[in-house]
C-alpha positions as CSV (number, residue, x, y, z in Angstrom):
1,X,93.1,95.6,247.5
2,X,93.3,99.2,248.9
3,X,96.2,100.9,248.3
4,X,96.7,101.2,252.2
5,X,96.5,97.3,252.7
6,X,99.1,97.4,249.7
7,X,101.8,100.2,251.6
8,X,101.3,98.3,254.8
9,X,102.0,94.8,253.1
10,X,105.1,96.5,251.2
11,X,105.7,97.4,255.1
12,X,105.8,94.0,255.5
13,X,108.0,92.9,252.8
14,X,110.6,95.7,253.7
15,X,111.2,94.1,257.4
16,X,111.4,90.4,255.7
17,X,114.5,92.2,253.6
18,X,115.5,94.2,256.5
19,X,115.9,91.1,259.0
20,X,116.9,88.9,255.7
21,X,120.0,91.4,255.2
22,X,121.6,89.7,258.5
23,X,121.5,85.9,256.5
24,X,122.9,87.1,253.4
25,X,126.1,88.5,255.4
26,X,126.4,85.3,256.9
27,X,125.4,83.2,254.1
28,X,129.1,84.4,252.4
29,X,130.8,82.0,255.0
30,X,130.0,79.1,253.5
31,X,129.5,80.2,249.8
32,X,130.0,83.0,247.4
33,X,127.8,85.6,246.5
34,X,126.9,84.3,242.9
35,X,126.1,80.4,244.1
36,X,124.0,82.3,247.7
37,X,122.0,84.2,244.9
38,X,121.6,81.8,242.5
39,X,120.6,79.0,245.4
40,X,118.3,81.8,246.9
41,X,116.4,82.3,243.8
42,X,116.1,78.9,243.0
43,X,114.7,78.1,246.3
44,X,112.0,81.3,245.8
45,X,111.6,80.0,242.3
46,X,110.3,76.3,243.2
47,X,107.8,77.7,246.0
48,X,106.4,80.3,243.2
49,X,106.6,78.1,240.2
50,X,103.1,75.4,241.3
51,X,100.6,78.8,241.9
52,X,102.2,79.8,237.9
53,X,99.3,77.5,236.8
54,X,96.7,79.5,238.6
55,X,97.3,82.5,235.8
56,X,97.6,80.2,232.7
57,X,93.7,81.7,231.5
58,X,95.1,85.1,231.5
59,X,95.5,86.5,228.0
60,X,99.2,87.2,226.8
61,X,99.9,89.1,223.9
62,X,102.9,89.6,222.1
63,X,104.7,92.3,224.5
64,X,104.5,90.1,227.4
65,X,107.7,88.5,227.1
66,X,109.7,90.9,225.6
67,X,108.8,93.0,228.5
68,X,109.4,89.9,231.2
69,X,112.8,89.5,229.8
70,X,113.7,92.9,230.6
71,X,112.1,92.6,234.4
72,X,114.0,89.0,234.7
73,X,117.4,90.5,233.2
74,X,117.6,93.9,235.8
75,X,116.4,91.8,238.5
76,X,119.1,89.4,238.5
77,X,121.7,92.5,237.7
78,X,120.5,94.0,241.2
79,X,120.2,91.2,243.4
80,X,123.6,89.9,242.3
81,X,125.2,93.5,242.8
82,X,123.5,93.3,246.2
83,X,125.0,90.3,247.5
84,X,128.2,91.2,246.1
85,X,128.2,94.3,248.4
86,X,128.1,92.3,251.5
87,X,131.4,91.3,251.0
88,X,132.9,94.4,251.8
89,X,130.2,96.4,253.3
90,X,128.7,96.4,256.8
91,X,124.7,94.6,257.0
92,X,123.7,98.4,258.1
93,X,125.8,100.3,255.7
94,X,124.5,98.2,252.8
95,X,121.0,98.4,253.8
96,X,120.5,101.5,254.1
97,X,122.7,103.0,250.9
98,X,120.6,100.2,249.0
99,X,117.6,102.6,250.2
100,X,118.9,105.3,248.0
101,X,117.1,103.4,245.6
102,X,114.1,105.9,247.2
103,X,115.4,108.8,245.3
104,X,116.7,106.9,242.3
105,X,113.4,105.5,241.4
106,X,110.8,108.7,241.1
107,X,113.6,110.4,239.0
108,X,113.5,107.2,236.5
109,X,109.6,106.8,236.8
110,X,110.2,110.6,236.0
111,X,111.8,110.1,232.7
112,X,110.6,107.0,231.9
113,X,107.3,106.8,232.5
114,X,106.3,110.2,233.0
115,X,105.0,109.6,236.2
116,X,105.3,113.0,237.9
117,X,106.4,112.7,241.8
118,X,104.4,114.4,244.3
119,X,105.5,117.6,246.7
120,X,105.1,115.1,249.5
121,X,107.1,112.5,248.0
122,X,110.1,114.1,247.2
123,X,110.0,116.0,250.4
124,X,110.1,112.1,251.8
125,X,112.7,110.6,249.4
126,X,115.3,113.4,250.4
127,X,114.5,113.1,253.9
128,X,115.3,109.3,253.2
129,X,118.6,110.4,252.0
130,X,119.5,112.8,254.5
131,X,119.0,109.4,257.0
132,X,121.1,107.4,255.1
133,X,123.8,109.4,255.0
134,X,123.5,110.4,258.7
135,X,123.5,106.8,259.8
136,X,126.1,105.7,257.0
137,X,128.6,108.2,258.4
138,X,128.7,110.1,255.2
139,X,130.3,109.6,251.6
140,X,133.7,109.8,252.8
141,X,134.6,107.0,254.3
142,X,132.4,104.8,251.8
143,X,134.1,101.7,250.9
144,X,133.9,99.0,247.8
145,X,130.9,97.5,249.2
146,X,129.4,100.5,249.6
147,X,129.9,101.7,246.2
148,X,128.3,98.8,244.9
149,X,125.1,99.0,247.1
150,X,124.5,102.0,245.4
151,X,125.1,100.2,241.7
152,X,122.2,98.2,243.2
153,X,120.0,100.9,244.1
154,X,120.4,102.3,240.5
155,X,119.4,98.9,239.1
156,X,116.9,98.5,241.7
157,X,115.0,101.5,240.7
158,X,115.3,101.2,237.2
159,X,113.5,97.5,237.9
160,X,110.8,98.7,240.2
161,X,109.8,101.4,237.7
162,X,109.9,98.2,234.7
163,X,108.2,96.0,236.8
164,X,105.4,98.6,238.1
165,X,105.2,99.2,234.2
166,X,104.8,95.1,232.9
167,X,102.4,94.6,236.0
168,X,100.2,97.4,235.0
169,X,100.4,96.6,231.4
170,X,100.2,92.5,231.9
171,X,99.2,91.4,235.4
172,X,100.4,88.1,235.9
173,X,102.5,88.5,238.9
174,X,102.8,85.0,240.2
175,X,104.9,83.8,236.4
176,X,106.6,87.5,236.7
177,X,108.2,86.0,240.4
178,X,108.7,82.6,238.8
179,X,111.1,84.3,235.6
180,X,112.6,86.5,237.9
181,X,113.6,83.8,240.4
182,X,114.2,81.0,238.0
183,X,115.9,82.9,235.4
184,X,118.8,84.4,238.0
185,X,119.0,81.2,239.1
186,X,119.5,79.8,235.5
187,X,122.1,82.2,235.3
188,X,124.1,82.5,238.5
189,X,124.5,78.8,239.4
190,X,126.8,78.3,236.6
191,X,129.1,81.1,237.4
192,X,128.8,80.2,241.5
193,X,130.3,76.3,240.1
194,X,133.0,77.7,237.8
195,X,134.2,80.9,239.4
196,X,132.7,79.9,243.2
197,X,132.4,77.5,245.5
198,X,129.3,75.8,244.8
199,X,128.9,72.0,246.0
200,X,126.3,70.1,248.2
201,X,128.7,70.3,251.5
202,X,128.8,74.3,251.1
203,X,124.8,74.3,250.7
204,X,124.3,72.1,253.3
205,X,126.4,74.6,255.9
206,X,124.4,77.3,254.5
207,X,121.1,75.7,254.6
208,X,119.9,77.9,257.5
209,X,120.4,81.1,255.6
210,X,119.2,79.8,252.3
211,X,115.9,78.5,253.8
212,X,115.7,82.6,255.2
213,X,116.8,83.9,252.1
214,X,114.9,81.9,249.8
215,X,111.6,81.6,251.1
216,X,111.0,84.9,253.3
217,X,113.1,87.3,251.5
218,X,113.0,86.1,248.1
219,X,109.1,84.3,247.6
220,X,107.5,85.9,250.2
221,X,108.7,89.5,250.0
222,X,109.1,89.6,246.3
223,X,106.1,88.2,245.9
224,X,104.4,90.9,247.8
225,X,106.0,93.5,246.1
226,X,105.3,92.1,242.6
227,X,101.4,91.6,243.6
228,X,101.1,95.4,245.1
229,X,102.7,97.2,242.3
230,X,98.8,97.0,240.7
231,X,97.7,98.6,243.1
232,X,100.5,101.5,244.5
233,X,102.9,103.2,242.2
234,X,106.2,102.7,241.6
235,X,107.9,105.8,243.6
236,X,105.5,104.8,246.7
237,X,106.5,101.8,246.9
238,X,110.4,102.5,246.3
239,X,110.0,104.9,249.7
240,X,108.3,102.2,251.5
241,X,110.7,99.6,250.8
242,X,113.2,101.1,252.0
243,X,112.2,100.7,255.6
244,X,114.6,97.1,255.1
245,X,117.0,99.9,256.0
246,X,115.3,100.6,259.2
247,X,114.9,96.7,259.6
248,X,118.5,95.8,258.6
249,X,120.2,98.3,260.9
250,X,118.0,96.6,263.8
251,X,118.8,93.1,262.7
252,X,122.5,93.5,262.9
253,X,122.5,94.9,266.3
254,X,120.7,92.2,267.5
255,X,122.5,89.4,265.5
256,X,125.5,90.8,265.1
257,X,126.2,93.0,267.5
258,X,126.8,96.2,264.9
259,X,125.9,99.6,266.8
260,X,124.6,102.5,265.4
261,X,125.9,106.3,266.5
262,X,123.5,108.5,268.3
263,X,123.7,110.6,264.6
264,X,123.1,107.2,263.1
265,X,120.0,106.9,265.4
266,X,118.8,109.6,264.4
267,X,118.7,109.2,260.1
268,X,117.2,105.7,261.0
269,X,114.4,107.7,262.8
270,X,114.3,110.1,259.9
271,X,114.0,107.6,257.2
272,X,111.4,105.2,259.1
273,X,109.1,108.7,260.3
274,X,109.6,109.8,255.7
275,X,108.4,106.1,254.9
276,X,105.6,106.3,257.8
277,X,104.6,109.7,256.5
278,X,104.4,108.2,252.6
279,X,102.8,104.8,253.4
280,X,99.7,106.3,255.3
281,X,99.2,108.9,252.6
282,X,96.3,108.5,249.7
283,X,97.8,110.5,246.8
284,X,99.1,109.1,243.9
285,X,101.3,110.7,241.6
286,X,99.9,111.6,238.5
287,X,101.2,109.4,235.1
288,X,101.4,111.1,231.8
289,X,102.3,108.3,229.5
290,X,99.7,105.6,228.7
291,X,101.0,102.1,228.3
292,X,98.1,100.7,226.6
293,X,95.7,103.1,224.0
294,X,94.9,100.9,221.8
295,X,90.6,100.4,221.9
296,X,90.4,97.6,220.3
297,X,92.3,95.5,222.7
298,X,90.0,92.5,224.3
299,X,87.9,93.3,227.4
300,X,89.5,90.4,229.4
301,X,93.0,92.2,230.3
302,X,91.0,95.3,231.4
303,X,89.1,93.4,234.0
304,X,92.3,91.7,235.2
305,X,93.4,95.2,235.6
306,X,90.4,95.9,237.4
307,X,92.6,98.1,240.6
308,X,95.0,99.4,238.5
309,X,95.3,103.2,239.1
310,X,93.9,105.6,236.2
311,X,96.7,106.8,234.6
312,X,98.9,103.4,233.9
313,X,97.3,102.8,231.1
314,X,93.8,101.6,231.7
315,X,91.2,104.1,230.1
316,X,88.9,105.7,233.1
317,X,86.1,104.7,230.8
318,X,86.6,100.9,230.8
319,X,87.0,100.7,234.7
320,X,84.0,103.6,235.9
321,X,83.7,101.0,239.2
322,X,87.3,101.6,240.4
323,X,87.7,105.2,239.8
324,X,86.9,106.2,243.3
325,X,89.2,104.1,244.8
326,X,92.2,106.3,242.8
327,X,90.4,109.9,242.9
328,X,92.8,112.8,244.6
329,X,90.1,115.3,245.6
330,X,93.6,117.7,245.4
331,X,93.5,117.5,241.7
């Protein structure tokens, strides 16, 4: 995969989010937020969990599920904490300040990682931010629901940069979307029955939403995401992404009649023109931290790694047949 055909099909994923934003507003009239997530992912989890078998000849080592536990454990944090927000936040208020996640995410690939962001890239992520607050109206008038959006964009980023690190490091991204889905599921279902509302005549009401949540937004566009982190970095894809906002804000106007200012207009046009501008360009940014040096490891996780960009931990050495695909004639 080129990382072009990966921006465009995180393009893709982003307006299954953006459109998906509408259901899980809805989705709190006939259940709360923990049993909607927990249903959602459960739902996502079943479709994922048959193609898990397709991966069981790739080698695991030791790491590998220390590192999936912390992917499964911030992804369940930040989809719950989104949900949550819809209760007191508007569908295009809460997609958009979950966009912040744009800036959020190079900072803590920054430190993290020590993948350093481009001039271009964080010209594009503040752009991003300058949108959002243009169509959000500002931080003054933000509400409860906003406020935990952006708790979600924090924990958003902080997963996209652990995830973009265990799928660089492990592969496997079908049994990554299976623990992520399955494991929130594991735990928010039980809190949705004692604290919620959870029963079979609530998920029958909701079944509309839950078939949109679960299987576009959750399978379809996770799943996309998880599979083109190999091949796109984790700051790319955060500003990509975050056309949901884009998608969100025209979902609710069509669905549910929410307008947008003409100022409003306008930061939707700046953050889809900073995502355009990132998602058609070919640099990377440049890593500084290798996640894998040790030689002696087997030569069977290096081919699986085969796209991986040079930097992520795959020696330039062990993968001569990909390195053009990568190379920044700027550098």
């Amino acid at each position: 995969m080129s990382k072009l055909t990966a921006n465009l099909l995180l393009l893709f994923a982003a307006a299954l989010w953006g459109f998906g934003n509408v259901a899980q507003k809805t989705v709190l009239g006939h259940l709360d937020a923990l049993s909607a997530v927990g249903l959602r992912c459960l739902i996502g989890g079943l479709l994922v969990l048959p193609f898990v078998l397709t991966e069981r000849r790739l080698p695991v080592d030791a790491a590998h599920f220390s590192s999936l536990i912390r992917v499964v454990v911030l992804f369940a944090v930040s989809i719950m904490l989104q949900q949550v927000c819809y209760l007191g936040a508007t569908v295009t208020n809460a997609s958009f300040l979950i966009s912040t996640a744009t800036v959020i995410t190079p900072l803590a690939a920054w430190l993290l990682i020590g993948e350093r962001p481009t001039a271009g890239l964080i010209l594009a992520a503040g752009s991003t931010v300058i949108g959002c607050l243009l169509l959000s109206g500002g931080i003054a008038g933000l509400s409860g629901g906003d406020i935990t959006a952006v708790l979600s964009a924090g924990c958003y980023a902080l997963w996209t940069v652990e995830l973009g690190r265990h799928m660089q490091a492990h592969a496997r991204p079908l049994t990554a979307a299976a623990a992520q889905f399955l494991g929130t599921a594991a735990f928010a279902l039980p809190l949705g029955a004692v604290h919620g509302n959870l029963s079979f005549t609530a998920a029958s009401e909701a079944t509309p939403e839950l078939l949109v949540l679960g299987v576009f937004s959750t399978a379809v566009a996770f799943g996309i995401l998880i599979a083109t982190l190999r091949f796109t970095s984790a700051s790319h894809a955060a500003v990509i992404v975050s056309a949901e906002s884009v998608f969100g804000a025209m979902g609710a106007a069509v669905f549910l009649g929410e307008r947008s200012s003409a100022v409003g207009a306008l930061g939707a046009a700046i953050i889809l023109g900073s995502i355009l501008s990132v998602a058609m360009s070919n640099r990377m940014p440049a890593a500084r931290l290798p996640l894998r040096t040790d030689p002696s490891a087997p030569d069977a996780p290096v081919r699986a790694f085969g796209a991986a960009p040079a930097g992520w931990g795959i020696p330039a050495t062990a993968n001569p047949g990909h390195e053009e695909a990568f190379h920044d004639p700027s550098r």
